[in-house]
N, C-alpha and C positions, 0 to 999 in steps of 0.2 A: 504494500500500500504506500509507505513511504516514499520507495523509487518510483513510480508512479506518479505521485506528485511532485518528487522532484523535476521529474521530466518536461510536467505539462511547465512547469514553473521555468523551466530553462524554453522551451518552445513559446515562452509568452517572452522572454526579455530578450529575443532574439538571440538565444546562445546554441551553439553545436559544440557537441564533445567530440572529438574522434580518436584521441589514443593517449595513454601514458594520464590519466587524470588532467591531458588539457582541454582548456575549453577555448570559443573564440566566440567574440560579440562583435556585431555589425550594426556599421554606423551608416545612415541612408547616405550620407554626403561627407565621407569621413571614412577613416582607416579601421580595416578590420584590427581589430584589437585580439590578441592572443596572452592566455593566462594559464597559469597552474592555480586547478581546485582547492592544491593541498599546499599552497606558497603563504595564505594569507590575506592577498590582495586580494582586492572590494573592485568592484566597477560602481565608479560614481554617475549619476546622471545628472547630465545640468541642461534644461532646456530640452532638445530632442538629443542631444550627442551623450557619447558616452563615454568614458576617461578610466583609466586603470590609477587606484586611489597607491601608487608603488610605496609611498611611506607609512601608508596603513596612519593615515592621520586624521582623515574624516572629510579634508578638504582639498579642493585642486589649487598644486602647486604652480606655477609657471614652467618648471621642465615636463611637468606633467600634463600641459595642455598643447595637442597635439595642431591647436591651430596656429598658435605663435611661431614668429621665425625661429631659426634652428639658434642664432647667436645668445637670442635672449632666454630660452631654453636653457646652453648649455650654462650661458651667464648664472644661472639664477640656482643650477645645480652644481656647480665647482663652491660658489657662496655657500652652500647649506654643507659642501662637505669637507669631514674633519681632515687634518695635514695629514693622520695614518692613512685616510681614504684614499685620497691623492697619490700619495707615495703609492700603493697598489694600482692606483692607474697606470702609473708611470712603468709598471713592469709589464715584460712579454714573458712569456713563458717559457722554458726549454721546449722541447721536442716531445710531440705527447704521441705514442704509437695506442691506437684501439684494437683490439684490446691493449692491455699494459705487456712489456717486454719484460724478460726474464731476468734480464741481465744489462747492463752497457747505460749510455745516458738517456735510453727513456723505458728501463726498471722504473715499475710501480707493483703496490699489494693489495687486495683488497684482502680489509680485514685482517691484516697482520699477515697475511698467504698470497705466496706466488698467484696466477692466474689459473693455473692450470690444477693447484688445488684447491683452491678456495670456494669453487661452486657458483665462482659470479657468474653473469654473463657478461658478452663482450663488450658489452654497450654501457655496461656500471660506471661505476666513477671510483678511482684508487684512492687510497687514505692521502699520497701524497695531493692529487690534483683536490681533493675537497679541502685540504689544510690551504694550500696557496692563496681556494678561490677565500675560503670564511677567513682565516687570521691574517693573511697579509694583501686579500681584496683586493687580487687579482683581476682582472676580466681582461686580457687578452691573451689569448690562449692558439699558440700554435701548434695545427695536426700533422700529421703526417702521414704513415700507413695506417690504414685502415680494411677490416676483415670484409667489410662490403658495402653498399652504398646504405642499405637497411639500419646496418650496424650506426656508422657514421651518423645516419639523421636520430635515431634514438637518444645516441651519447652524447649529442647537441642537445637535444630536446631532455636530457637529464641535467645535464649545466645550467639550462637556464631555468628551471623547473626548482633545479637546489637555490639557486643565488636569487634568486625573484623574493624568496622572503627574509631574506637580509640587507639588511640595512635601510638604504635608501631604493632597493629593488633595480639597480646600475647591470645592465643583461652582460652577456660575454660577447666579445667580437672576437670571432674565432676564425683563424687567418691560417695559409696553406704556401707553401714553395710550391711553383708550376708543377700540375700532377699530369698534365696531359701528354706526355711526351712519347713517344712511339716507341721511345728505348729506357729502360728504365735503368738512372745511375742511380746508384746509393749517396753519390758526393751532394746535389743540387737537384734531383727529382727526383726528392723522397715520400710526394705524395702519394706514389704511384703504389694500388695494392687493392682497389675497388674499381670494377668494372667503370670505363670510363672511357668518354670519346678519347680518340690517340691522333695526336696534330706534329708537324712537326715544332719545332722548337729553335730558339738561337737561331743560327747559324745557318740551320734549316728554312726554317722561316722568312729569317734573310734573303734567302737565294731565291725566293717566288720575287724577290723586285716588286712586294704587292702588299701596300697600303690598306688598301679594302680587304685583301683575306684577313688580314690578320686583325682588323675590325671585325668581321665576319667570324671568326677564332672568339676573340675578347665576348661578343656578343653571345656565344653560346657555350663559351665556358663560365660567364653568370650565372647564366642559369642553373648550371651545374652545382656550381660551389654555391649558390644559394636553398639547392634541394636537398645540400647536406648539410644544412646550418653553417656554411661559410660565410661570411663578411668581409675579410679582408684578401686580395691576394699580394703576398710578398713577391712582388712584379709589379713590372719587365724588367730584364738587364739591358741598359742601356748605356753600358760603357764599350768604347771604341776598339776595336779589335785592332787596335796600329799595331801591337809587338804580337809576332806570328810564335815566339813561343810558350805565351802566358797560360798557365792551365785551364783557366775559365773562359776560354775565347770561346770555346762551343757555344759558349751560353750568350754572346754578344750577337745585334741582328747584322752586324758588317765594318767594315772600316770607314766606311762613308759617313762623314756628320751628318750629313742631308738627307739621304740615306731612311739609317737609325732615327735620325729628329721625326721623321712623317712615319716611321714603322711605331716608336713609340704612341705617337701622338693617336694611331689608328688602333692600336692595341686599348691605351687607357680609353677614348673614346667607347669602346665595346664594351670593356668591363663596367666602366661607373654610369653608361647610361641608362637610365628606365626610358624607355621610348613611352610616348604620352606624357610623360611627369612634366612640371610649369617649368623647372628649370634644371631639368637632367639627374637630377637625384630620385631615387624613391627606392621600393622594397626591393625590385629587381637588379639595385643596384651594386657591386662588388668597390669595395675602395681599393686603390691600386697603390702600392708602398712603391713606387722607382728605387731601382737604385742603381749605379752606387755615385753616390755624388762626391766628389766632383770629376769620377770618370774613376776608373779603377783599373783601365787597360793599359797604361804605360808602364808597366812592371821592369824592374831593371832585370837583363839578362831572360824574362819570361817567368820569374819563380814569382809566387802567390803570395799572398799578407796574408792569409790563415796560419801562418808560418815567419817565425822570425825572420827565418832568412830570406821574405818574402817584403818587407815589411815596407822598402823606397818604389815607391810610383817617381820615375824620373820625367823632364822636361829637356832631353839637349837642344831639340828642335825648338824652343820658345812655344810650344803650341798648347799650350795649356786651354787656349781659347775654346779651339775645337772642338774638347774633349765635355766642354761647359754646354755646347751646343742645343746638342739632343735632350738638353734639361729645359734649357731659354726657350727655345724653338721648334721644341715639341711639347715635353711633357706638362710643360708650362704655359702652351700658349694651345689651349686643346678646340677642335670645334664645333664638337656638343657643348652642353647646357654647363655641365658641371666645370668648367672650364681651365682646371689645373688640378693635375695628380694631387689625390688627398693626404699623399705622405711623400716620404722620403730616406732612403736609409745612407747616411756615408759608407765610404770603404774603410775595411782595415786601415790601408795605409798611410804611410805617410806623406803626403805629396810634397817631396823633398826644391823645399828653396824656396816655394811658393809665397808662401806668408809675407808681402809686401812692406804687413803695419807693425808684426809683433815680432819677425824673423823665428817665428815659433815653429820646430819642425817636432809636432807630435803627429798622431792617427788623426784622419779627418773628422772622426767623431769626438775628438778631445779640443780641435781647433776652434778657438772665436772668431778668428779671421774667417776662413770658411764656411761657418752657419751663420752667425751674426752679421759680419761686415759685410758678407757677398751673398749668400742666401736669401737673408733676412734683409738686408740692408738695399744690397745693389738692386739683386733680382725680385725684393717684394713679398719673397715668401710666409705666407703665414700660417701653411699648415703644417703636418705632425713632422717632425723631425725625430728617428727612431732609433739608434745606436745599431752594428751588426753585433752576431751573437758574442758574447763572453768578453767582452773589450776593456770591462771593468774587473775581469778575473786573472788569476798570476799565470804568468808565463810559462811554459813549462823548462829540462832543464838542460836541453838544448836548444839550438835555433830549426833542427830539423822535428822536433816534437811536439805533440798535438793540445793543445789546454788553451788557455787565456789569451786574449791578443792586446795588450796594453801598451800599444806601440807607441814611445815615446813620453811614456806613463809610468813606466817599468818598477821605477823608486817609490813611488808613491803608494798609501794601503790602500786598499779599496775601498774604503769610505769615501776618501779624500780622491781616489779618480772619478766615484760618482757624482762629485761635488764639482769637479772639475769639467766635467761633460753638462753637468746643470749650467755654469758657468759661458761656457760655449755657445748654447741656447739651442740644447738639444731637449726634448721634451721624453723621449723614452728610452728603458735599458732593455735590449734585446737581448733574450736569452737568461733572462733574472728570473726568478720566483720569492726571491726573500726581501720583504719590504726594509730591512735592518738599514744596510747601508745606505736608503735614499732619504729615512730618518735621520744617520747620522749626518749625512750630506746637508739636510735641510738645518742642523744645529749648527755646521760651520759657517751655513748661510746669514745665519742667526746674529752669530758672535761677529762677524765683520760687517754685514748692512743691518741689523736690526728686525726683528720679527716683522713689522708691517712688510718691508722688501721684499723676504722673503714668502709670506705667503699669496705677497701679489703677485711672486715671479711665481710658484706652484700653481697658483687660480689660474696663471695664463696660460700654462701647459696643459692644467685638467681641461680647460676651454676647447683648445685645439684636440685635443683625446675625444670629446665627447660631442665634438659636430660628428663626426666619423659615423657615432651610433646613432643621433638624430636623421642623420642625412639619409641613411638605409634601412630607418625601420623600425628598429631594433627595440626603442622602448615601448611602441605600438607591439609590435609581434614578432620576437625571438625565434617563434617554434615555427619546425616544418610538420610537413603531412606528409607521414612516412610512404604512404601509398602514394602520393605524387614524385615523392623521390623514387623509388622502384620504377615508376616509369617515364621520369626526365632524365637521368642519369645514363648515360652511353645509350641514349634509344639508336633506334637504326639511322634515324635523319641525322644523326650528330655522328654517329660513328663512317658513316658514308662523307660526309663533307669534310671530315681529319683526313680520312683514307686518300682522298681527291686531292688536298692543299701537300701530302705527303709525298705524292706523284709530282706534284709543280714542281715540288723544291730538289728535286734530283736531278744534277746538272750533267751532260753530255759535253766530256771532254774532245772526245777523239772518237770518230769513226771512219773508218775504211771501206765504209758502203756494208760492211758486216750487217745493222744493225737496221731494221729489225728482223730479229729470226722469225716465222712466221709460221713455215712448214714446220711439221712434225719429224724434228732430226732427232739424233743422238745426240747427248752433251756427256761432256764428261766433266764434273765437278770435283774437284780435291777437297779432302777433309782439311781444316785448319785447325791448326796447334798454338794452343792457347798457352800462352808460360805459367806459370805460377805467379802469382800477383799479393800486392796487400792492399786492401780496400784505405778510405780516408783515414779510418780511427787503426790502421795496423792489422788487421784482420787478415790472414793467410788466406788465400784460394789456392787447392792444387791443381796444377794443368792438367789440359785435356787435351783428347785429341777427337773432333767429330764434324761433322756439317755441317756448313754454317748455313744453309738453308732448310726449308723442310721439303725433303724430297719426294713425299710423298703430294705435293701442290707442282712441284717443276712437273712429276712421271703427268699431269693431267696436260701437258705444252710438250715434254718431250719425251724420249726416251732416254734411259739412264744407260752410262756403262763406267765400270771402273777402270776400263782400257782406254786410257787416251789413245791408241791406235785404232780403236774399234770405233771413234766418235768423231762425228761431221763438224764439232766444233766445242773448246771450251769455255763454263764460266768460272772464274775464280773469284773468291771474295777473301779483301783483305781489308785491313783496317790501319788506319795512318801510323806513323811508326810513333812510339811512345818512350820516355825516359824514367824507368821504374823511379829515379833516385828524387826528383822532381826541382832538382838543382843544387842539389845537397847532401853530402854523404857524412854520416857519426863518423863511419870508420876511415876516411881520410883526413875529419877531423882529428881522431883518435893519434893517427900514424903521423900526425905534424903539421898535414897541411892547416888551410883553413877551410874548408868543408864546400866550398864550391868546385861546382861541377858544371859543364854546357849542358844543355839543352835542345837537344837533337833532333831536327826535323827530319833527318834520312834513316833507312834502316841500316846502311855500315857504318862499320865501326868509324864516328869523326873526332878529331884532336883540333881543338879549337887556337889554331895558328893566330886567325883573324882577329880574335877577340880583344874587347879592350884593356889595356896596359893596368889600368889601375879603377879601380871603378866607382862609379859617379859619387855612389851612397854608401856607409857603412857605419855600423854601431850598432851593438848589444851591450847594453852598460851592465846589464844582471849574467845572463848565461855566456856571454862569449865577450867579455871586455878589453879581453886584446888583439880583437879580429878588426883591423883596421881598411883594410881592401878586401872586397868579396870578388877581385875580377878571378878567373878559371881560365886565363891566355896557358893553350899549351897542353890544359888536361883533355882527358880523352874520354868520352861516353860511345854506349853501343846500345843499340834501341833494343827495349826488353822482346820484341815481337818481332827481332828480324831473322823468323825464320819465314816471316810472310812475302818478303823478297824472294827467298832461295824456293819457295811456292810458287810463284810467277813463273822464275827462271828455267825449274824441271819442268815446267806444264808447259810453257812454249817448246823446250828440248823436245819434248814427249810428243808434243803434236805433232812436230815436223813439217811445219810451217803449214799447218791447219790452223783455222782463227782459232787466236784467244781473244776473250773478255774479260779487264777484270773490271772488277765492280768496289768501290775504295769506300767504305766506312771512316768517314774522317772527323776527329775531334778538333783539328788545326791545318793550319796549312804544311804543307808537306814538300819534298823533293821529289819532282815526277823523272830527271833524269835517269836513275837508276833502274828503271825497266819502261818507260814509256816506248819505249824502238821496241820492246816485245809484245804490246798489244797490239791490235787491229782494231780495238774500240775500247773507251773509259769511262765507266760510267760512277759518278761520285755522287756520297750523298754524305749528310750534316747528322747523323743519327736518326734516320727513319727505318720503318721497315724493310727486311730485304723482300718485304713476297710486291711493296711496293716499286721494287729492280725489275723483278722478277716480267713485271708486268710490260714496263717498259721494253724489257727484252724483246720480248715476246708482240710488241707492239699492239696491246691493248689501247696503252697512251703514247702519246707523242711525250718528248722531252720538251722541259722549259726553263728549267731551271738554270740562271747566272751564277756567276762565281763573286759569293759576297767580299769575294779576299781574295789582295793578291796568292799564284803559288811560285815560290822562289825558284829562280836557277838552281842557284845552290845555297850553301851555307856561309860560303864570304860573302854572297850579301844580304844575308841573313843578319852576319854579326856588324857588316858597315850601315846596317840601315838605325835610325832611331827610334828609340821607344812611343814617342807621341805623335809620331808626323805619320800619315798616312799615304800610300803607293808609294815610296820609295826606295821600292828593292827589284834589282830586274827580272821579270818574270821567265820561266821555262817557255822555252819555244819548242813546238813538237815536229815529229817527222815531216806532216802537211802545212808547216811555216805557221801554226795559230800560235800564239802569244795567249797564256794562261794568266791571263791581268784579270783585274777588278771587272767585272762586268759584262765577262764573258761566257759564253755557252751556246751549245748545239742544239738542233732539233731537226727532222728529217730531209729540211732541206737547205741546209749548211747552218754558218754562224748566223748566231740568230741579231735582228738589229729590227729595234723596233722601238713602240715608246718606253719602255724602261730605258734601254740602252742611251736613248737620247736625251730622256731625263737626267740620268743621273750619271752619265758618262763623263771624268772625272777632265 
């Protein structure tokens, strides 16, 4: 009888239940509101509208009225909330895997017990992530793998369900690294793990030369990351691929400012629009974090800032300009509604010499000159400014080992770097879960300007924190509906348009009229031998040895044989050549040297002759204090994978001058001299699928794809070229006289030249 009349009682105030004890109410001319039964919260009614009462106070507050603009809103809720409050805005969360991991840095228990014994399910919430959200109040929470899209919207819909009846009822904005990627790395797509459209990415992306796909991309990975209780995604990367051996150049969309500025600009436009909304924000909308400002890609030598010995972003070329571009000129100046990226993350580094006002050579997230004077100052910016992860954590105790990146920070405790990034006029710590130090940070604040100062500097950052969750929704209605996630998530329409933008982006180097195969021949594919490897955090893989495609998809195109004399033609697949060591080695450290090493774009063994004399940046004041030059003139590296050369080399022997194919998986630019004279065609791609090669081969699709990056001659001008200036290394020229420059590629009826080419032809 009871539930009965509950019912008729929820069907008269216009509410629907549909999963997890939430409910939603609807407003004739106003936002569906979404609540937890069991949070506390009251729906207030004023007039005909309806308001969620989130302080359980009896009256509607100003952040609470969802008709006021978003400033005054967020104004009226930073004012009611306490300094502990704030400091928990101020944090992002480490890396939260759904379920919880067993081990490594995203171990959690529920109930005092592993996951697997404990009896939860996947979608629960672990002792750690309910401590962060209720004692140190929390709410920006980054995911990561996830067991399935089901899963995923539960365990939103359980976060926001917990934290709606605390406090001031402040939802989670729960934020994701690019999951859509066709190839899934553990380093930088670790969304990847629940059925989901697969696009290409970086590099990939780059090489469609297309503005509007990747609009087209943003606009339907919203949706996405909105069916799973996403709100924020930590993207695009839009730093400059100028130095051809940086590790994260994958993940850049080219070397082009111009480029990159309209790829960004088409990207964030996708993500943060609601189509219909008055001024481009609304439920449908994902906030987009850029990063890495102020350009991350001039890495000295190619080594990375997740890494001490990573840690100088150099400028020989003076072009610091450039690298500011794609932030000015894209992400910043957008052509939807919403009209500048909602955030922004610095890099590790240090961008060595830059600092004009203070000659200050710390991490860009530690700089004033850089967020304040130019950010803030020059460029206008007044939204989130977010630290990368662990920058206020200790170094580890080498420069080649994996912990903290306080570059430039090194001496200082960790209160006092978070004090010092507040300082700068950065507004959040990336990768934090403990409110302690932005408490002590805010007492230094204290003791030097005064408590008003400082809580007016905290009310400006909770301001900037909490347009974010105004602008998308969030205090209206957190929750998804798990049955429309099951069927928005990787539907056929979204899996088919990745599959299509993955085809564009694979570029046709060389063909000898080979290409495409069409009849039903023989091919003969060689197995590839993978080395044994160590993943980011040190983690051993043993090699293999097996297919690199699925050959059971080629036997429906061809016929197989394991006799390259028995076969009308080969395909090989290999993948750019790679430098296990990443520019750095302990144990040369160990044996005297000082621990650098080149960074190899060829697969033989190179001894870097060319390299320079002494080099640009150096200092580790903690772990390595008397390493005073990092150049490597003279040392020698040999690419962990080059036995995918001595693969090419037998399989053209073998054929006996029957065509080969190879098909290049590249994370960088590469040395094509070293076997381009033994192909008859070259088909490259940026990390997409191979069954989308596969296709091409076989001439389902035509090629289109450009070359977002130069690919070098060789290695001497690899090392004479600069780290910030873009094309200026001479490119490989092939057997048919094409020059492997910026902006080039094939399709079935030669070099292709068209309006990208003419756009953006350098």
């Amino acid at each position: 009888m009871k539930k009965s009349v509950l019912n008729m009682a929820a069907l008269f105030l216009g509410v629907t239940a549909f999963s997890q004890n939430i409910q939603t109410v609807t407003n004739s001319k106003g936002p569906v509101l979404g609540y937890s039964a069991d949070s506390g919260v009251k729906i207030l009614t004023i007039g005909r509208n309806k308001f969620k009462d989130l302080n359980r106070n009896g009256k509607l507050d100003k952040y609470e009225d969802w008709r006021l603009p978003v400033d005054e809103r967020a104004k009226d809720l930073a004012s009611k909330m306490s300094v502990e409050q704030i400091a928990g805005l101020m944090l992002y969360s480490g890396h939260q895997s759904v379920p919880a991991a067993a081990e490594g840095i995203r171990a959690g228990k529920y109930n005092g017990m592993l996951y697997k014994e404990s009896g939860a399910k996947a979608y629960d919430l672990t002792d750690q992530q309910k401590k962060f959200l209720k004692e140190d109040h929390l709410r920006h929470v980054l995911v990561t793998t996830v067991e399935s899209p089901e899963v995923a919207a539960r365990w939103s819909n359980n976060i926001q369900a917990y934290i709606e009846g605390l406090g001031l009822g402040i939802p989670a904005n729960n934020s994701t690294d690019p999951r859509h990627s066709a190839t899934v790395t553990a380093e930088f797509n670790e969304g990847a793990g629940g059925q989901i459209s697969l696009w290409p990415d970086g590099l990939a992306m780059g090489a469609t030369f297309d503005p509007e796909l990747v609009k087209k991309f943003g606009h339907i990975a919203a949706q996405e990351y909105r069916a799973l209780g996403i709100s924020t995604a930590l993207s695009p990367q839009i730093d400059l691929g100028t130095e051809p051996r940086w590790y994260r150049i994958a993940y850049v969309f080219s070397e082009s400012p111009d480029l990159t500025a309209d790829m960004a600009r088409g990207y964030i436009d996708g993500f943060q629009t609601t189509y219909g909304s008055k001024n481009g924000w609304g439920n449908k909308s994902v906030n987009a974090m850029v990063k890495h400002w102020p350009g991350g890609g001039p890495e000295e030598g190619g080594r990375d800032g997740h890494w001490a010995m990573g840690k100088f972003a150099v400028y020989p070329g003076n072009n610091f300009q450039n690298h500011v571009k794609p932030f000015t000129e894209g992400a910043f100046k957008l052509s939807g509604g919403t009209k500048e990226a909602s955030a922004v993350m610095p890099y590790y580094t240090i961008s060595f010499n830059q600092d004009t006002k203070n000659g200050e050579n710390v991490g860009n997230g530690y700089s004033k000159y850089l967020i304040t004077d130019l950010l803030r100052g020059k460029y206008k910016y007044d939204g989130v400014v977010c630290t990368d992860w662990l920058i206020t954590a200790d170094e580890p105790k080498t420069p080649g080992g994996f912990a903290g990146k306080p570059w430039g920070a090194e001496k200082l405790s960790i209160a006092e770097r978070h004090y010092k990034v507040l300082e700068a006029g950065v507004d959040q710590f990336g990768g934090n879960n403990d409110k302690g130090p932005v408490l002590e940070a805010y007492k230094m604040g204290v003791k030097e300007h005064g408590e008003p100062y400082m809580r007016k500097r905290f009310e400006q950052s909770a301001v900037r924190l909490l347009r974010n969750f105004f602008r998308t929704g969030l205090f209206e209605n957190p929750y998804v509906n798990v049955e429309e996630t099951i069927k928005t998530v990787g539907n056929p329409e979204f899996m088919k348009a990745g599959y299509e933008a993955q085809v564009k982006s694979i570029v046709m180097l060389k063909n000898k009229g080979i290409l495409p195969v069409k009849e039903r021949k023989t091919v003969y594919i060689p197995k590839r031998y993978s080395p044994a490897t160590f993943n980011w955090w040190g983690v051993y893989t043993a090699p293999s040895l097996e297919y690199p495609v699925d050959i059971e998809k080629i036997k429906k195109h061809y016929n197989i044989t394991e006799d390259p004399a028995k076969a009308d033609f080969a395909l090989v697949f290999v993948k750019s050549p790679h430098s296990e060591e990443g520019g750095y080695s302990d144990i040369d450290a160990a044996e005297g040297g000082n621990g650098y090493l080149p960074i190899s774009l060829q697969y033989k063994t190179y001894t870097a002759t060319e390299a320079r004399e002494k080099s640009i940046a150096a200092g580790d004041p903690v772990v390595a204090p008397n390493v005073h030059d990092r150049s490597f003139k003279n040392k020698t590296s040999t690419a962990a994978n080059f036995t995918d050369l001595l693969t090419i080399e037998n399989t053209y022997k073998a054929m006996n001058g029957k065509p080969v194919v190879v098909s290049v998986t590249a994370s960088k630019p590469m040395i094509f001299n070293e076997f381009e004279k033994h192909a008859d065609a070259i088909l490259m791609n940026f990390n997409v699928s191979n069954q989308a090669v596969v296709d091409i081969v076989t001439g389902k699709y035509e090629p289109s794809g450009l070359l977002p990056l130069q690919m070098p001659a060789d290695m001497v001008t690899v090392e004479k070229q600069k780290e910030d200036v873009p094309y200026d290394m001479e490119v490989h020229k092939d057997s048919e006289g094409h020059s492997y420059d910026f902006g080039y590629g094939m399709n079935w009826s030669g070099v292709i030249k068209d309006g990208r080419t003419e756009k953006y032809r350098r």
